[in-house]
C-alpha positions in Angstrom: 0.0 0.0 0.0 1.5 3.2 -0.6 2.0 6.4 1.5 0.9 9.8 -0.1 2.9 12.8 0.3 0.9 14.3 3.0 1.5 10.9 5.4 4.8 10.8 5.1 5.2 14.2 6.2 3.1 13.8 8.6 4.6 10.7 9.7 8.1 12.5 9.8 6.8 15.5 11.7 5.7 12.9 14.7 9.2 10.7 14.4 11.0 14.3 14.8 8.5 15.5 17.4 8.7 12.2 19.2 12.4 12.3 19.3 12.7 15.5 20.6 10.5 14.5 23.6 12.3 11.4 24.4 15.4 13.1 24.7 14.5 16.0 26.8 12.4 13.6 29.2 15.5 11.9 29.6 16.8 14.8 30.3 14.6 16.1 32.5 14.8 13.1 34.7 18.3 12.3 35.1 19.2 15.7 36.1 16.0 16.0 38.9 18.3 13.4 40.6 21.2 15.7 40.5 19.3 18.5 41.6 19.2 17.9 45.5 20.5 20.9 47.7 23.8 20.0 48.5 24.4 17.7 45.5 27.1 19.1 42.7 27.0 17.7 39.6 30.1 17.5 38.0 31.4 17.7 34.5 31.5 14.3 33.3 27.9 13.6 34.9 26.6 16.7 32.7 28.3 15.5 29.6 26.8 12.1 30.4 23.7 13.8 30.8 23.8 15.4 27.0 24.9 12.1 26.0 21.2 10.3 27.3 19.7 13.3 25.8 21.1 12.7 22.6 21.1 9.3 22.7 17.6 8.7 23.6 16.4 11.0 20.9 18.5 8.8 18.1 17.0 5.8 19.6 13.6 7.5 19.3 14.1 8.1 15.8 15.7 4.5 14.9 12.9 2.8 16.7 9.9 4.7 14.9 12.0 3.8 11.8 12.4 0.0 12.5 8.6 0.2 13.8 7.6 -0.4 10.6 8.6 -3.7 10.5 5.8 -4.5 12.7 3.5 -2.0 11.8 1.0 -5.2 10.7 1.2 -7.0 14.4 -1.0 -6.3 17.2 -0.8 -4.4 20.3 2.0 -6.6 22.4 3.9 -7.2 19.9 4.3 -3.8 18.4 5.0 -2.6 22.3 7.8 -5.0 22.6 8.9 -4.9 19.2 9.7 -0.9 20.0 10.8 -1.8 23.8 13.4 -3.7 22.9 14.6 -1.9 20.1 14.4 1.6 21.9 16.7 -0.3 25.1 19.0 -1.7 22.3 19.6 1.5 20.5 20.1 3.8 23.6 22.4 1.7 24.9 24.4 1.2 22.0 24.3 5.0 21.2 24.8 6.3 24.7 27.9 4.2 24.7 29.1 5.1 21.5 28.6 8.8 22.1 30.2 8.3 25.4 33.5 6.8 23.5 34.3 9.4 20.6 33.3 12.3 23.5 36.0 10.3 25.3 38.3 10.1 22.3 37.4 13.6 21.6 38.2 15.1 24.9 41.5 13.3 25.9 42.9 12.4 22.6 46.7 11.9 24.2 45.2 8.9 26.3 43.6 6.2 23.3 44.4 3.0 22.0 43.7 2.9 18.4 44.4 -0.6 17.7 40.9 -2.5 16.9 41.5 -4.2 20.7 41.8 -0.7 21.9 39.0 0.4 20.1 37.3 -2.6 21.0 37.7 -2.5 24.7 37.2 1.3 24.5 33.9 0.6 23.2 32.7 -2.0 25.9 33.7 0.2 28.7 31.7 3.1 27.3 28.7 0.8 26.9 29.2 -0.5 31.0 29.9 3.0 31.7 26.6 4.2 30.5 24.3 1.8 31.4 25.9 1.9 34.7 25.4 5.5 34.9 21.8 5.0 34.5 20.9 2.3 36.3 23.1 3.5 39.5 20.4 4.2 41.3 16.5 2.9 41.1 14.9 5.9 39.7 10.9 5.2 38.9 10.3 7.9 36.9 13.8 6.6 35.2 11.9 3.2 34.4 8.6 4.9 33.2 10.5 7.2 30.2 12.5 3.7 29.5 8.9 2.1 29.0 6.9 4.6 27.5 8.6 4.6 23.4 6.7 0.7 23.7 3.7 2.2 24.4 4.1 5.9 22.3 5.0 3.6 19.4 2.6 0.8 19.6 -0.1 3.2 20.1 0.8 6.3 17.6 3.8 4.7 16.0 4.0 3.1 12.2 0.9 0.7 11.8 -0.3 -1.1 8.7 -3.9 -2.0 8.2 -4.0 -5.8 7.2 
């Protein structure tokens, strides 16, 4: 079945929108965590902190893209199709950002063999994902669920 003009643009105009509010809830609720009176935040937490932002709004925009692979399935499956990719992505991103801001920053201290590169690249994934998941923060959990539900709900669906 094909797409007119108008859908497509309209389907852009909610990936774009969608991504930009995936990112900034992100955003928004990693750094009310660093906002406690007495709490600093340091540099490398805020650069981590652009880093989800950024990220999660690449992962936003991969996931409605790979969405339509099961734009024909129902409910579940579309909401764990998207869960899983979303998780995936951010990860992978987060950590990926996390390394060439690392190799970026401090250029003097990098391995560029393909082990060093290699090993660079796992430690920026743990790093991350560590990062997040440091402490247990609810309203953490409930922005890493909702793209499942935004895109199984709003996301790329086919009529069978």
């Amino acid at each position: 079945m094909e797409q007119s003009g108008l859908s497509r643009a309209v389907g852009f105009f909610l990936a774009v929108l969608f991504a930009a509010v995936m990112g900034m809830s992100l955003i928004a609720v990693l750094v009310t965590e660093y906002m406690e009176p007495g709490r600093v935040m340091g540099e490398q937490a805020r650069l981590t902190l652009r880093i989800c932002g950024i990220a999660g709004a690449l992962a936003a925009l991969l996931a409605w893209w790979l969405q339509r692979f099961a734009a024909r399935r129902g409910f579940a499956v579309r909401f764990f199709y998207a869960l899983v990719i979303f998780l995936l992505a951010f990860g992978a991103l987060g950590g990926l950002l996390g390394v060439i801001s690392n190799f970026m920053f401090n250029p003097g201290s990098n391995d560029f063999s393909l082990t060093g590169l290699y090993w660079a690249s796992v430690g920026g994934f743990y790093t991350f994902v560590l990062f997040l998941l440091g402490s247990f923060n609810p309203g953490l959990l409930v922005v890493l669920l909702s793209p499942g539900i935004i895109l199984a709900l709003v996301g790329p669906r086919e009529i069978a």
